[in-house]
C-alpha positions in Angstrom: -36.1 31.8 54.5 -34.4 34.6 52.3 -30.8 33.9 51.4 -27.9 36.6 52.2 -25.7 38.4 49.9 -23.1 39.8 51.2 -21.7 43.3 49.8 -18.6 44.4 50.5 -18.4 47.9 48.8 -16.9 51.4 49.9 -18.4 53.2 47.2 -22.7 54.2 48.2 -23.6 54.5 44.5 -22.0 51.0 43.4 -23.1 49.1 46.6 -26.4 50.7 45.8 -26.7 49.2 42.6 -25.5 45.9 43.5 -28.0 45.9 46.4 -30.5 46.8 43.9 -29.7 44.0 41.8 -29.6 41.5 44.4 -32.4 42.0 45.6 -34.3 41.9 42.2 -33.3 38.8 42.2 -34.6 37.6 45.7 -31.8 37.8 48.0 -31.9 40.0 50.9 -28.3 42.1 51.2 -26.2 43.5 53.9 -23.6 46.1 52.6 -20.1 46.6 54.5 -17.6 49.0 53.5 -14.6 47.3 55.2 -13.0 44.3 55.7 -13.3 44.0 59.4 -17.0 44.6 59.4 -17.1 42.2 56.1 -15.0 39.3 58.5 -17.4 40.1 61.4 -20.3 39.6 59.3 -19.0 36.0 57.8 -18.3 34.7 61.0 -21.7 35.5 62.4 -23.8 35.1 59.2 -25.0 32.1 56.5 -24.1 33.6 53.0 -25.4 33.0 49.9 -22.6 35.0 48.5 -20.3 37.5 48.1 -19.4 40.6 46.2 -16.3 42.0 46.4 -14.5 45.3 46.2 -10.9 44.9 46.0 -9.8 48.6 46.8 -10.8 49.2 50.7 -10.5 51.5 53.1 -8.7 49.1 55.9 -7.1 46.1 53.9 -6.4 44.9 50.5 -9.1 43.3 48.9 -6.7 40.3 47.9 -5.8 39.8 51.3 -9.5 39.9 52.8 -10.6 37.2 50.0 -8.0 35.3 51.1 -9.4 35.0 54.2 -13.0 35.1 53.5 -12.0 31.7 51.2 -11.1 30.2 54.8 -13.9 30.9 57.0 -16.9 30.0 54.2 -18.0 28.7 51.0 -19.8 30.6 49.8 -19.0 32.2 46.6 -17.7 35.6 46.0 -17.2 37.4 42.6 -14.8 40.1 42.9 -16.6 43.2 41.4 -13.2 46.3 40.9 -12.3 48.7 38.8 -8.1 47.2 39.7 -8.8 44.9 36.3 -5.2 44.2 35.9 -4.4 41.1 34.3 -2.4 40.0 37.6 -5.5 41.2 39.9 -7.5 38.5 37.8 -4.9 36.1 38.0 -4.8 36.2 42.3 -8.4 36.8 42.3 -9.0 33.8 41.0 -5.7 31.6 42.6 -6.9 32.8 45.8 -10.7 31.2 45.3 -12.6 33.7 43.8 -15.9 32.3 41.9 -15.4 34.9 38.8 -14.0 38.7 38.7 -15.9 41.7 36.8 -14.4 44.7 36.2 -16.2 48.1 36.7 -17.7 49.8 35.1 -19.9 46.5 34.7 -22.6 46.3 32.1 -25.5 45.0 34.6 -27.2 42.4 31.8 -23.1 40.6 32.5 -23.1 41.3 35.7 -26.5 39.6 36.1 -25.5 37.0 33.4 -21.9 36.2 35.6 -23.9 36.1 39.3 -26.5 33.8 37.8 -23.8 31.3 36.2 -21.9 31.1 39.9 -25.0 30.6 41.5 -26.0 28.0 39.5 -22.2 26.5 39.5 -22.4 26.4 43.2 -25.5 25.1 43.6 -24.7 22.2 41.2 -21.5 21.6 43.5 -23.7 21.4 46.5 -26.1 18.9 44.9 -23.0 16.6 43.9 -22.2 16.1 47.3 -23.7 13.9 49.9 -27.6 14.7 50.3 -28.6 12.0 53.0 -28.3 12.7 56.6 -26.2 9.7 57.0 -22.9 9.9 58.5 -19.2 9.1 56.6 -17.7 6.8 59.0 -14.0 5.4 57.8 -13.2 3.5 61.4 -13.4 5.5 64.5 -13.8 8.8 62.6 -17.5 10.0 61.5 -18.5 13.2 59.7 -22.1 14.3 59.1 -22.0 16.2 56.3 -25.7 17.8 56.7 -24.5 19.1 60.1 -21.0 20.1 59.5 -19.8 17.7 62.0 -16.9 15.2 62.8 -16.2 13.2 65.5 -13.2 11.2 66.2 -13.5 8.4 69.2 -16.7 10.1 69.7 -15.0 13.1 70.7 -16.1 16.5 68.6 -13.2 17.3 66.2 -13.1 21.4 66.1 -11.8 22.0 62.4 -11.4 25.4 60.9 -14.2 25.3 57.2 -10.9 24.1 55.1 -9.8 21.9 57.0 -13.7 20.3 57.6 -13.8 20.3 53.4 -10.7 18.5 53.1 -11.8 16.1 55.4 -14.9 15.5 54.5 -13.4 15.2 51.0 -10.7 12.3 52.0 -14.3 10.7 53.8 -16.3 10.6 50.7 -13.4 8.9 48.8 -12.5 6.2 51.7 -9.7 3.8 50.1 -9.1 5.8 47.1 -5.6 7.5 47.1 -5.7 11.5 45.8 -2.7 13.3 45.4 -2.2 16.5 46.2 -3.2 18.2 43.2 -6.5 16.4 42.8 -7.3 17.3 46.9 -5.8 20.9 45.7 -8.9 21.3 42.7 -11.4 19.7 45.1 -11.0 22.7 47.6 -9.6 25.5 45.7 -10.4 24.6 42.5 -6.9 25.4 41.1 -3.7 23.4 41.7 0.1 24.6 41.3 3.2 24.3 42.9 2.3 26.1 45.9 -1.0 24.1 46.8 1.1 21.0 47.3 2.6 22.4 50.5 -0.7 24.2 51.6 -2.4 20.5 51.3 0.5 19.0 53.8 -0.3 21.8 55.9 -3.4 21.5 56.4 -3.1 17.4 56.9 -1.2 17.7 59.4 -3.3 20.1 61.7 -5.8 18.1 60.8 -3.5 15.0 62.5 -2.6 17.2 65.5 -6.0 18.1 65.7 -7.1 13.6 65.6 -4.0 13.0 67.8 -5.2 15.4 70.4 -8.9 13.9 70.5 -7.1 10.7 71.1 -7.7 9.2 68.3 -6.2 6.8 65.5 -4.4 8.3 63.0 -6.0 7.3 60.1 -5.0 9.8 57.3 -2.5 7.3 55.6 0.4 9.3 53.4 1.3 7.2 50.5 4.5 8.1 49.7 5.1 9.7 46.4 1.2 9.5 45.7 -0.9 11.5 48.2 -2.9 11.1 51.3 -5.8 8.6 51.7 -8.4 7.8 54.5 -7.6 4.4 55.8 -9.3 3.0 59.2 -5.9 1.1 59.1 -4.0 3.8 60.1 -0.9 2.4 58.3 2.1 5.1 56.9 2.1 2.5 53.1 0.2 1.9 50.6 -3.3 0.3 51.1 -3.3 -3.0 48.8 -6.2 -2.6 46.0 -6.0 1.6 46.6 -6.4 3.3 43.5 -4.7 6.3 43.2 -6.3 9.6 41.6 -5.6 12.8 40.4 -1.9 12.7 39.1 
């Protein structure tokens, strides 16, 4: 089956060229010009990846990769002519793959699209291939069907809160702080990511708690969060603690 790239691109002559593109290189494209028919396709749609326009006719571009981070993983280079230094900056903060500026020599452009792809496909491959199941006590994710299950009831996570997850499963007993959880999903820690991570945990806990469930995300206190079938608020003897 053809992989989808995703163009979201006002401009016909530039979203033609980056169709063109795309396609030479064996993807098949849909092209949106907004960010509400961009959100309507990534909810419906498997992506490949994304292309970005930041200047749009219904929302900021920052805003919409902001949200676009949250509902897949795919990866999305920000393609704009707003090539500000603090454009770049968010861009990237806000979990963009890479950021081109137009007008884009297309041998880079090519050059950038291929390095991402092969980034994220090497990120893909890291992770767990077999169709067995993470199972830290009563909890169980299957990775190969994006699903988790808690007291064998189905745990409905939003995509960030499924990566973090299955993150904490695949290092069961190992304590990661914040900032190391932070790089894992965003690939960027600062002093704002600490809070988004507690955030998130604790959705994740409402979300366990209301499946009637154990609690079983353990906060060690001054160190970070770690999966624990014990379910105990201390630190695990033996834990080792990462990321600090």
């Amino acid at each position: 089956m053809v992989e989808m790239v995703l163009v979201i691109e006002d401009e016909p002559n530039v979203a033609t060229v980056l169709t063109q593109l795309m396609e030479w290189l064996g993807y098949a494209v849909t092209v949106v010009g907004s960010a509400a028919d961009a959100l309507a396709i990534v909810g419906t749609t498997r992506l490949r990846l994304i292309l970005l326009d930041l200047v749009l006719p219904d929302s900021d571009g920052l805003i919409l990769l902001a949200q676009l981070r949250t509902l897949t993983p795919a990866p999305i280079v920000v393609c704009s002519a707003r090539s500000y230094q603090v454009d770049r900056v968010l861009a990237l903060k806000l979990g963009a793959d890479d950021f081109v500026a137009k007008p884009f020599d297309l041998d880079e452009l090519d050059a950038r699209i291929t390095a991402v792809l092969r980034r994220s496909q090497s990120r893909q491959s890291d992770q767990p291939s077999s169709p067995n199941a993470l199972q830290v006590g009563e909890l169980v994710v299957a990775p190969s069907r994006g699903t988790a299950t808690i007291a064998r009831q189905p745990l409905q996570l939003t995509p960030t809160q499924y990566r973090l997850l299955t993150y904490l499963a695949s290092h069961a007993g190992v304590v990661l702080s914040r900032r190391a959880l932070a790089q894992a999903l965003w690939g960027y820690a600062d002093s704002g990511t600490d809070h988004m991570i507690d955030v998130h945990v604790a959705r994740i806990r409402r979300k366990i708690r209301e499946s009637g469930g154990e609690q079983i995300i353990v906060t060690v206190h001054g160190a970070g969060y770690v999966l624990s079938a014990d379910g105990a608020d201390v630190t695990p003897p033996g834990c080792l603690v990462a990321g600090d």
